[in-house]
Legacy VTK file of the C-alpha trace (Angstrom):
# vtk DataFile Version 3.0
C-alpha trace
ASCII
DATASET POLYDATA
POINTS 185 float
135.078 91.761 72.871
135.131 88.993 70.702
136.753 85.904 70.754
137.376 84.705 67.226
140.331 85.746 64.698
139.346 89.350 64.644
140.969 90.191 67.259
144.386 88.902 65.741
143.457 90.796 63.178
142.971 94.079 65.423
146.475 93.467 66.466
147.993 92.681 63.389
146.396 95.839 62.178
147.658 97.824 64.809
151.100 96.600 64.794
151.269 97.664 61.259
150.128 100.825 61.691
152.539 101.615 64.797
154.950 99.998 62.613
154.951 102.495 59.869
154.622 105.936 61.881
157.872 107.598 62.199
157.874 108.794 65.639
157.566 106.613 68.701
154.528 106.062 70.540
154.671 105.615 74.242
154.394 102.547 75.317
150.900 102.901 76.361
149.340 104.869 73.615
150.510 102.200 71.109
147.377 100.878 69.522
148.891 97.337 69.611
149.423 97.375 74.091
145.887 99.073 73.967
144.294 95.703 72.055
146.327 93.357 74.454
145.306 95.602 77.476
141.464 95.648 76.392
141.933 91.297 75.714
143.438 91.306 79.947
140.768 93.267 80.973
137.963 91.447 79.103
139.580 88.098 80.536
139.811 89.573 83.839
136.377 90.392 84.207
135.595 86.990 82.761
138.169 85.324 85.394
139.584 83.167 82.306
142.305 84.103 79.982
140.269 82.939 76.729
140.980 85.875 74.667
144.910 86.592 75.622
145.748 82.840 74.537
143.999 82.978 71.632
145.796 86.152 70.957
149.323 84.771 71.946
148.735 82.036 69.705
146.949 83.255 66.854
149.435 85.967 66.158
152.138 83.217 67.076
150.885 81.344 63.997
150.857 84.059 61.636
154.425 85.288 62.695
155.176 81.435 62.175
154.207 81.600 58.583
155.460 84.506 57.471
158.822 83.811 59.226
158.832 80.388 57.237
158.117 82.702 53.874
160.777 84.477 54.098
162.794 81.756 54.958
162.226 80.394 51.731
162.123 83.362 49.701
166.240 83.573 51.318
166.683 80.006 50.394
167.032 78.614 53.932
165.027 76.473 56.394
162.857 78.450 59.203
165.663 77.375 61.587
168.383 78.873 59.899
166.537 82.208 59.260
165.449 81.893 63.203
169.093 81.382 64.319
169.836 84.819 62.473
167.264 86.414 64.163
168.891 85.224 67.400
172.299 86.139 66.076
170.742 89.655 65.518
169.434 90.137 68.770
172.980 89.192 70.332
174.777 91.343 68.410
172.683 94.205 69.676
172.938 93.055 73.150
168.846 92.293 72.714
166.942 91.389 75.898
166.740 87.251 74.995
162.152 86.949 74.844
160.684 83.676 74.344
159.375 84.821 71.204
162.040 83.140 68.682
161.243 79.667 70.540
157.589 80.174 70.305
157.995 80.487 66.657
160.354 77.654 65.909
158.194 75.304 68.382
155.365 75.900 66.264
157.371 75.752 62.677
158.241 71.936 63.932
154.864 71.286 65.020
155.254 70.929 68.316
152.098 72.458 70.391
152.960 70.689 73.209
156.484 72.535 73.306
154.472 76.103 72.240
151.707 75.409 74.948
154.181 75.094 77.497
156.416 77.806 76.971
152.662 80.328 77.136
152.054 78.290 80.434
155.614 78.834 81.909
155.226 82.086 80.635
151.867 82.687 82.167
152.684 81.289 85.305
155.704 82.948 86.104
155.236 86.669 84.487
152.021 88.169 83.402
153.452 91.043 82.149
155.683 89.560 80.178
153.233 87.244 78.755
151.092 90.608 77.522
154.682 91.706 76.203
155.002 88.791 74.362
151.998 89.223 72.437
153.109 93.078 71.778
156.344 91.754 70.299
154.474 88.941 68.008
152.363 91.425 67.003
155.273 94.024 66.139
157.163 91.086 64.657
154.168 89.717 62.043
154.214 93.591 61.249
157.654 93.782 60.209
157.141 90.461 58.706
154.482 91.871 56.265
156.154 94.902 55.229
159.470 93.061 54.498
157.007 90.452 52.326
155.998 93.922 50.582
159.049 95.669 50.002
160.570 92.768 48.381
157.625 92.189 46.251
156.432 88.829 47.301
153.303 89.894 48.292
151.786 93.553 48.853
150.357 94.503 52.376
146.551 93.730 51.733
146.954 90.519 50.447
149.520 89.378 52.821
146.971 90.705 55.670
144.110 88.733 53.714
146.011 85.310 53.512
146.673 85.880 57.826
143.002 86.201 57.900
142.260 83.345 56.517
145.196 81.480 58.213
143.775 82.585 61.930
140.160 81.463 61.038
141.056 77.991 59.509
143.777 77.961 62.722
140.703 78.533 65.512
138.309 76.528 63.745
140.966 73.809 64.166
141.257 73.165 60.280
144.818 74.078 60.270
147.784 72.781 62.684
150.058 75.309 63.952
153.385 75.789 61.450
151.027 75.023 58.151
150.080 77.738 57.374
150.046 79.239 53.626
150.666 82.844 54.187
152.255 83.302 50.780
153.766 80.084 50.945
154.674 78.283 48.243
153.846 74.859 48.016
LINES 1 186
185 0 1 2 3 4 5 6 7 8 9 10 11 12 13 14 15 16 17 18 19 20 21 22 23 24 25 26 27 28 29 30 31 32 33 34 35 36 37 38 39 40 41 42 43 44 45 46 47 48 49 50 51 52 53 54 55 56 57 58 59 60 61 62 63 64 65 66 67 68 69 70 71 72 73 74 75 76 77 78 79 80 81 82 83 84 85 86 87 88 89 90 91 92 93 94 95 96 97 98 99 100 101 102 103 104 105 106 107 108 109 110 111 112 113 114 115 116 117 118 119 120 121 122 123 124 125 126 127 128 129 130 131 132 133 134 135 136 137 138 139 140 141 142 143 144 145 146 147 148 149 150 151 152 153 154 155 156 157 158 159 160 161 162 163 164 165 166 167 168 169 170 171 172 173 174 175 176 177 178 179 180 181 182 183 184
């Protein structure tokens, strides 16, 4: 299994996919769970957990940017856009994840704050670590379609500019929350 920005990718692919079918999967034929299930199990037999962090964070950085683009396409900062999201999630009496502060911890650059919520997170529930990664993954989805349907960028090209966001991100080119994923300078 490898251990480079394709298997973002594979997620981010995946999550788009589920994203646009019209009936439900269960939980455990969605295509996104089976990528984070085959990263636990490839880290399990490795005893490390190489793969799942790089997938936690990777996706974390591409839901990063493209939260920040639509942020500015609205005309407000990441934080304000994130506080809807929370507001959202209230008013739907939404399970609180540690998704939206993963995203704004990385947004102000803070990998110290990101690295420690994964390591609280890893520490204290596995499973909701691996549900974590799910929801990033489900999120960046949504993310991408939303940059399509307005018409700031179109599906393949938004998926493109991730790809090259994840790469530049493992090779360590890139801090986390600088991302240009349609970003305007």
């Amino acid at each position: 299994m490898p251990a480079d920005h394709t298997l973002v990718m594979e997620l981010l692919h995946a999550s788009h996919a589920a994203a646009q079918r019209e009936a439900p999967v269960r939980r455990g034929d969605d295509p996104a769970c089976q990528v984070v299930l085959r990263a636990a199990k490839a880290d399990a037999d490795d005893e490390g957990m190489e793969r799942l962090t790089l997938l936690a964070l990777g996706t974390a950085v591409c839901a990063s940017d493209l939260t920040a683009v639509l942020a500015d396409h609205k005309n407000i900062t990441t934080q304000q856009l994130i506080d809807e999201l929370v507001a959202a999630r209230r008013e739907k009496d939404a399970e609180d994840t540690p998704m939206l502060d993963l995203l704004l911890a990385l947004r102000m650059d803070d990998p110290g704050q990101a690295a420690e919520l994964l390591g609280n997170l890893i520490a204290d529930d596995h499973d909701a670590f691996l549900d974590l990664i799910v929801e990033l993954g489900g999120y960046a989805a949504t993310c991408v379609s939303l940059l399509a349907v307005l018409e700031i960028s179109p599906v393949e090209d938004t998926l493109a500019e991730l790809e090259e966001t994840v790469q530049q991100f493992i090779a360590g080119k890139q801090p986390p929350g600088t991302g240009t994923a349609g970003q305007r300078p």
